[in-house]
C-alpha positions as CSV (number, residue, x, y, z in Angstrom):
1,X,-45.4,40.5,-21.7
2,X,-47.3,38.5,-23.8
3,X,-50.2,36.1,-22.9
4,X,-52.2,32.9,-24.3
5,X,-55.9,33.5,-24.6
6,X,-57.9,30.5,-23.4
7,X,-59.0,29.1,-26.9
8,X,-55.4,28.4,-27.7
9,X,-54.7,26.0,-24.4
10,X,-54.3,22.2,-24.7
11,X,-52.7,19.9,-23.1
12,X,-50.0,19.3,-24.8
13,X,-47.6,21.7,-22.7
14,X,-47.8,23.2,-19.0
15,X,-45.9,26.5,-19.5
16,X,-48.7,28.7,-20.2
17,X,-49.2,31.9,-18.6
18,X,-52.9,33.7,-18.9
19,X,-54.4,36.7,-17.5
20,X,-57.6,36.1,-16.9
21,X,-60.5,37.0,-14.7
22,X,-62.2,34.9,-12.1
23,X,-66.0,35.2,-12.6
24,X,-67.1,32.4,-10.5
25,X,-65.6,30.1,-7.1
26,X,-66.9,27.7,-5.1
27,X,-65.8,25.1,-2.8
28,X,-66.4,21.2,-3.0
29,X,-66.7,19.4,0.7
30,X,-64.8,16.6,0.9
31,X,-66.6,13.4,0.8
32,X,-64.6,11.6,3.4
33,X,-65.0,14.0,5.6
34,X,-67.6,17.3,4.6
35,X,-66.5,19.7,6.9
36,X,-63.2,20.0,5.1
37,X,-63.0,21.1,1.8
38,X,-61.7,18.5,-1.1
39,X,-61.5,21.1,-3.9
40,X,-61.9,24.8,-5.3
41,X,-63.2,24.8,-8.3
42,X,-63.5,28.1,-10.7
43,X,-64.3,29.9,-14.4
44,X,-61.9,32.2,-15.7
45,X,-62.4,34.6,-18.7
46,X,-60.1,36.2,-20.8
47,X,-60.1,39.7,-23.0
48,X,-61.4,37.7,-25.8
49,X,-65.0,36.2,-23.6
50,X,-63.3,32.8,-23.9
51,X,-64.2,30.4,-20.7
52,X,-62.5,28.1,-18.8
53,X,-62.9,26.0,-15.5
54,X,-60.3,25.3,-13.5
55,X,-59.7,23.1,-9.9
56,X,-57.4,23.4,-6.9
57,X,-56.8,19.9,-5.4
58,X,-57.2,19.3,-1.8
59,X,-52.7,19.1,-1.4
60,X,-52.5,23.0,-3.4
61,X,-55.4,24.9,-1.1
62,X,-53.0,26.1,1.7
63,X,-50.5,27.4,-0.9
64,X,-53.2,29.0,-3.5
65,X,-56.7,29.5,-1.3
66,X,-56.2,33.3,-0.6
67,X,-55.1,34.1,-4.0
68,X,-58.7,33.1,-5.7
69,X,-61.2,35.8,-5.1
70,X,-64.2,35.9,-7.0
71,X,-64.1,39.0,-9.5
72,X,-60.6,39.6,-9.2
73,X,-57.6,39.6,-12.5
74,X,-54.8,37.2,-12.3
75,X,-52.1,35.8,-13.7
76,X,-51.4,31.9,-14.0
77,X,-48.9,30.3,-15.1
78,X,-47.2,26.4,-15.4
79,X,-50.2,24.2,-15.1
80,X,-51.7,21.4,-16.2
81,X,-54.3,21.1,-18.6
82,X,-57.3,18.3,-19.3
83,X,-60.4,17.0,-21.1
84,X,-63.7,18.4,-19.0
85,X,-65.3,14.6,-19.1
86,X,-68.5,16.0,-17.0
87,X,-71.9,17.4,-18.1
88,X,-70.8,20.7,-16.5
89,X,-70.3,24.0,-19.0
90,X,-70.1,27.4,-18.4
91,X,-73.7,28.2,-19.3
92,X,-75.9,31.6,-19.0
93,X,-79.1,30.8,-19.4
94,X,-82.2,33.7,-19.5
95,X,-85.7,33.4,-20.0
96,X,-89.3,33.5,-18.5
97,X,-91.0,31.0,-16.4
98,X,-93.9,29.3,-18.2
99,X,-94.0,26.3,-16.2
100,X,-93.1,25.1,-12.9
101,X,-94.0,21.4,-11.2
102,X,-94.7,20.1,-8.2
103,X,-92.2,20.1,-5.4
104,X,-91.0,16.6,-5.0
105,X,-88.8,15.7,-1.9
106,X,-86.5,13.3,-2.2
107,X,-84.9,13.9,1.0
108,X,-82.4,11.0,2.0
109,X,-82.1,10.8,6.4
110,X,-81.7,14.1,7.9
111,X,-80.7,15.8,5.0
112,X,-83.2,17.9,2.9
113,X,-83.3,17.8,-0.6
114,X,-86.4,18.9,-3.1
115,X,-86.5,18.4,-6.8
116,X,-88.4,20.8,-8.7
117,X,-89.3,20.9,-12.7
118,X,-89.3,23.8,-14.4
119,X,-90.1,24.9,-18.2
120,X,-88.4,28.2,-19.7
121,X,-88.9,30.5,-22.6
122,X,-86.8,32.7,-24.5
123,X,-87.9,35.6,-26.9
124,X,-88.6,33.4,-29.9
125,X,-90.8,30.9,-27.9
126,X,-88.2,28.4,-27.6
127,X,-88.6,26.2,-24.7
128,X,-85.8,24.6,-22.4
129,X,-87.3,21.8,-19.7
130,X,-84.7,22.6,-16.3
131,X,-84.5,20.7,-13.3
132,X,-83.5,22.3,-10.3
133,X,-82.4,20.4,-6.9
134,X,-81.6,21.4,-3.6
135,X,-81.8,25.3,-2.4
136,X,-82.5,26.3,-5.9
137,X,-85.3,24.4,-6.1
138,X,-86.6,26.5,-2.7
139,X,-85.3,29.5,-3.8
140,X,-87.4,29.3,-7.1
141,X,-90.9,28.0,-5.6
142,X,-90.5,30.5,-2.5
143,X,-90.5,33.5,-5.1
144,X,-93.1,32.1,-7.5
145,X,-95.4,31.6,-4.4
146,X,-95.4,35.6,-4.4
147,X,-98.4,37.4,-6.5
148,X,-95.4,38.3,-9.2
149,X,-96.7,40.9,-11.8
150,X,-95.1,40.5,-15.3
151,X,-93.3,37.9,-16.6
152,X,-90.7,36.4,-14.0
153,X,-87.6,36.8,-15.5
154,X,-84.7,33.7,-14.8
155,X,-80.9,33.8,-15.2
156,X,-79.4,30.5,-14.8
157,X,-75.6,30.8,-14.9
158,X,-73.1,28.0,-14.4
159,X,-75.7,24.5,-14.8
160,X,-75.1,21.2,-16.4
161,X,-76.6,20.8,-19.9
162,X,-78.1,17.3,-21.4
163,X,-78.6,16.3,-24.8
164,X,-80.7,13.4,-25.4
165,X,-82.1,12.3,-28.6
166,X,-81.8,16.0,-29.8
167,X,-83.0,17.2,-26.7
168,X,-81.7,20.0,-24.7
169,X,-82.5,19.9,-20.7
170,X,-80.5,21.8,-17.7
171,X,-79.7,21.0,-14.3
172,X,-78.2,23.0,-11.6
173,X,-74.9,21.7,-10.4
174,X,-74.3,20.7,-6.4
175,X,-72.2,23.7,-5.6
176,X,-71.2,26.3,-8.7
177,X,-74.9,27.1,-9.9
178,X,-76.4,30.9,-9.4
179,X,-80.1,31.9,-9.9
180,X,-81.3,35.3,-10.5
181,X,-84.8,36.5,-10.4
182,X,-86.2,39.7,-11.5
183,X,-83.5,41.1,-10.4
184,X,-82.9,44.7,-11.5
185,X,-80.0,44.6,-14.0
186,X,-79.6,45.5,-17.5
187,X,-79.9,42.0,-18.8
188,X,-83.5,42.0,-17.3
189,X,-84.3,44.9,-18.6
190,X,-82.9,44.5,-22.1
191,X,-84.8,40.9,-22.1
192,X,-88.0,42.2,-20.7
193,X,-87.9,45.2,-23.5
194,X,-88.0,42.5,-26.3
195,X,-90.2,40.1,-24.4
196,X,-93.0,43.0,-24.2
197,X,-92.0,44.0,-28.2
198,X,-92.6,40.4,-29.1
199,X,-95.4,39.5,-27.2
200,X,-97.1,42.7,-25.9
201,X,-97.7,44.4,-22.8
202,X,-95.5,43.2,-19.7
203,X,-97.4,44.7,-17.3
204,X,-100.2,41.7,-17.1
205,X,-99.8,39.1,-14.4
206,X,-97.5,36.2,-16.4
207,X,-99.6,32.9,-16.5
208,X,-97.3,30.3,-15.3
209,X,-98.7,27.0,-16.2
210,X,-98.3,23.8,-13.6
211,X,-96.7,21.1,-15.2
212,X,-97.9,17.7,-15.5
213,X,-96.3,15.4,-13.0
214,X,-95.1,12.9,-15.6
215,X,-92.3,15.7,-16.9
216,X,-89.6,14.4,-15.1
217,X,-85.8,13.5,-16.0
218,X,-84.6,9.9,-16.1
219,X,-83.4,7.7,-13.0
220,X,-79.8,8.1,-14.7
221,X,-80.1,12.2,-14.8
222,X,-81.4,12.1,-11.5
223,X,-78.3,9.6,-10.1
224,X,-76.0,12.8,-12.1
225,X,-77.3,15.5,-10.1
226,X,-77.5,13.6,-6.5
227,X,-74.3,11.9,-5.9
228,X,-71.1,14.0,-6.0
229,X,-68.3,13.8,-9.0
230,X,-64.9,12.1,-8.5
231,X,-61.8,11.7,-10.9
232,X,-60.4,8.1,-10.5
233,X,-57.8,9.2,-8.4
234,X,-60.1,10.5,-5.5
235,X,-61.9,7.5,-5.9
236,X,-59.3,5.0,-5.7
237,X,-58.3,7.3,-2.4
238,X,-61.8,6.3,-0.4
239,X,-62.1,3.7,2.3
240,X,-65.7,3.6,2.6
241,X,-68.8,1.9,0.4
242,X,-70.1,4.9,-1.4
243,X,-71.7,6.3,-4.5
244,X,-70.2,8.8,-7.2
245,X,-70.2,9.7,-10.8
246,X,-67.5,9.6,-12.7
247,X,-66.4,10.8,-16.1
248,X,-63.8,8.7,-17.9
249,X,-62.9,6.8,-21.7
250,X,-62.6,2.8,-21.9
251,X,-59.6,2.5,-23.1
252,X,-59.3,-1.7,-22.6
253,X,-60.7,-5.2,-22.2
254,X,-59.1,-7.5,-19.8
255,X,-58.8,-10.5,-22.2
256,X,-56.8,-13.0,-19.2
257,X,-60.1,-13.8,-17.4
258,X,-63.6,-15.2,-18.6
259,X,-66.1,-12.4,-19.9
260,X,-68.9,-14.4,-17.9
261,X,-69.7,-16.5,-15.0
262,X,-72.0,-19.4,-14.2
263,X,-74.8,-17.9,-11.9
264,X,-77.9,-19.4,-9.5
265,X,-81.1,-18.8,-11.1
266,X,-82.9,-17.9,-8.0
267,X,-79.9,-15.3,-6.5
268,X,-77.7,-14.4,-9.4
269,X,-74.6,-15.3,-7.1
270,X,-71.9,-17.4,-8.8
271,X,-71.9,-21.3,-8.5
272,X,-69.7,-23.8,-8.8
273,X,-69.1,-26.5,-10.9
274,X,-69.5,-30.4,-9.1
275,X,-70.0,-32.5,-12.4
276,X,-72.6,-34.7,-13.1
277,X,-74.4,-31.2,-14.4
278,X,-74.9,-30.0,-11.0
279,X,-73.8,-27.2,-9.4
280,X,-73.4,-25.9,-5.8
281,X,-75.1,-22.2,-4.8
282,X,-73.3,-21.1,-1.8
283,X,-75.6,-17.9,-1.1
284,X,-78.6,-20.4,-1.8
285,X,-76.8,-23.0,0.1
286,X,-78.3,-25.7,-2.0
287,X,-77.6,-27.8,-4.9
288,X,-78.7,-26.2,-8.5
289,X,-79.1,-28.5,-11.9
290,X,-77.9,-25.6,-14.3
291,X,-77.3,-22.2,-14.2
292,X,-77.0,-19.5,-16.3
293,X,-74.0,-17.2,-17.5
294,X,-74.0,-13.7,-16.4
295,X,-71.7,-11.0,-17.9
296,X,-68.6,-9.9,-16.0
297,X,-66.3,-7.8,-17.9
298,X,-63.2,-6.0,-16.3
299,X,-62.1,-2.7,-18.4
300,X,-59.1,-0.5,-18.2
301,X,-60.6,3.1,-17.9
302,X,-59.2,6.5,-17.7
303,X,-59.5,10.4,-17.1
304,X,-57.0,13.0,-17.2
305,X,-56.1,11.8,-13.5
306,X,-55.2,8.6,-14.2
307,X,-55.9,4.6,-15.5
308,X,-57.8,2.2,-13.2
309,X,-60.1,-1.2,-13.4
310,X,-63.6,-1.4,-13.3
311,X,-65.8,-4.3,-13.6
312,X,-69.4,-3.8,-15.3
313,X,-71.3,-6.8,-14.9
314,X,-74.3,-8.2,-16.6
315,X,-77.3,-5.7,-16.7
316,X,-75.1,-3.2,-17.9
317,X,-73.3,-5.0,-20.6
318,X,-76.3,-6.5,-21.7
319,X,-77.9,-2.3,-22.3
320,X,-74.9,-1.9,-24.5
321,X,-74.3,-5.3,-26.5
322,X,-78.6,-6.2,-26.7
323,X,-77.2,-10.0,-26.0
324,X,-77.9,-11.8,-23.1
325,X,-74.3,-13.8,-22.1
326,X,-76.0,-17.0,-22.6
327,X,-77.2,-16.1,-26.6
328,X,-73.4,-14.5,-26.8
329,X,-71.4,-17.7,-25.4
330,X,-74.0,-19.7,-27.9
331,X,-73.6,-18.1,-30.7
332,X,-69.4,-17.9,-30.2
333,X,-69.6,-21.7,-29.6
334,X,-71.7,-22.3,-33.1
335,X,-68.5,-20.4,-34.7
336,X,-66.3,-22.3,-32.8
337,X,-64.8,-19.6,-31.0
């Protein structure tokens, strides 16, 4: 019988059939309602090392729960195959500990949640800058806390990677993330062999430096990391005002409706038109004598779930285009457009 190995797959067809093992699971809560789960998500390998992650739906779990076991060989067959839009990879990460930052809680309500910065080296002095949230930011300072003798050795396995202007940073992700410290296996070992080769004796205490409070990731990395990813189908399935990331390709420009509206300079709210060169603020309640246009664009966007309609309004359009609405609408009315 033969099978496809993972680096062949696309999503051109849904016949394939792998045998693969399942190195990682974890469950997603559903947002609607967190004591249920919404998803299993998990990373197969095949034969050849290739990865891939894969996701059960909330409708499949009954059917397919019992027959995901972490470890375990498999074979799957006729499914459906698409793009990974998100930040998360497959990653194995090792290296020492050279610097850790303060503890920062950023706790929301009743529910904890710490942020801690973290700066790693591998064997040829490279350094990675990692942010960890959550329990793996306690589980980290709680051993480092510890008079640790030699170098404290860090596995990182299944975290989000960002590249910013050539820059490489990690974050954990909410749910699939797994941190190993010292921990006595031969990938330590092997790493702390060439660590003490390169740069001498392990046995010394490892000076782990405390990182300025200024190294810290943007509020956009930070939004990535705290609020929960949804395809637009689960989005376009809540009933409540909430917040989520979300992965997917513009793929149009509603061209029917205006591109900007006529906003209050004191609220931002839209105003309406009474002639005479007044308008009428209805948030404001109160007469305005001119107002300014504010972006309001509707796009066609899509994922490998599905098309739906967002609307980005006018900070956001402005950080792409560099042109406030008013300089745009006056420069298209100089070319009589």
């Amino acid at each position: 019988m033969s099978y496809t190995m993972l680096n062949y797959i696309t999503p051109l067809k849904e016949n394939w059939k792998i045998k693969v093992r399942i190195v990682r699971v974890w469950y997603v809560p559903d947002y609607n309602k967190p004591e249920k789960i919404g998803s299993i998500e998990f990373v197969l390998v095949d034969e050849k090392g290739s990865k891939m992650q894969a996701s059960i739906k909330q409708t499949l779990i009954q059917r397919f729960e019992k027959l995901v076991n972490e470890g375990s060989t498999c074979i799957i067959s006729n499914f459906g195959v698409g793009k990974n839009y998100g930040k998360y990879r497959a990653t194995y990460v090792i290296g020492t500990i050279t610097g850790i930052g303060k503890m920062i809680d950023e706790s929301k309500g009743s529910t904890p949640n710490f942020k801690l910065p973290l700066e790693i080296e591998d064997q040829q002095k490279n350094k990675l800058k990692t942010t960890l949230w959550g329990k793996y930011a306690e589980q980290v300072s709680n051993f480092v806390k510890d008079d640790i003798q030699g170098h404290v050795v860090i596995i990182i396995q299944f975290a989000m990677i960002k590249i910013f202007r050539d820059e490489v940073t990690l974050q954990n992700s909410l749910f699939a993330t797994k941190i190993f410290l010292n921990e006595d296996m031969s990938e330590v070992r092997d790493f702390r062999g060439s660590v003490s080769i390169i740069g001498g004796d392990d046995s010394r205490s490892q000076n782990i430096t405390q990182l300025p409070s200024q190294m810290s990731h943007s509020l956009s990395d930070e939004f990535l990391i705290m609020y929960e990813r949804k395809q637009l189908d689960e989005i376009c399935e809540t009933n409540k005002k909430c917040y989520f990331v979300t992965f997917a390709t513009i793929v149009g420009i509603e061209s029917d409706t205006a591109w900007y509206y006529n906003s209050c300079k004191q609220c931002n709210k839209k105003v309406d038109y009474e002639g005479g060169g007044r308008y009428w603020c209805q948030k404001c309640d109160a007469h305005v004598q001119s107002a300014l246009p504010r972006y309001k664009v509707t796009l066609t966007v899509e994922d490998d779930s599905g098309t739906t309609t967002f609307v980005m309004f006018d900070r956001e359009i402005f950080q792409i285009l560099q042109i406030s609405a008013m300089d745009l609408k006056d420069k298209l009315s100089k070319e009589g457009r």
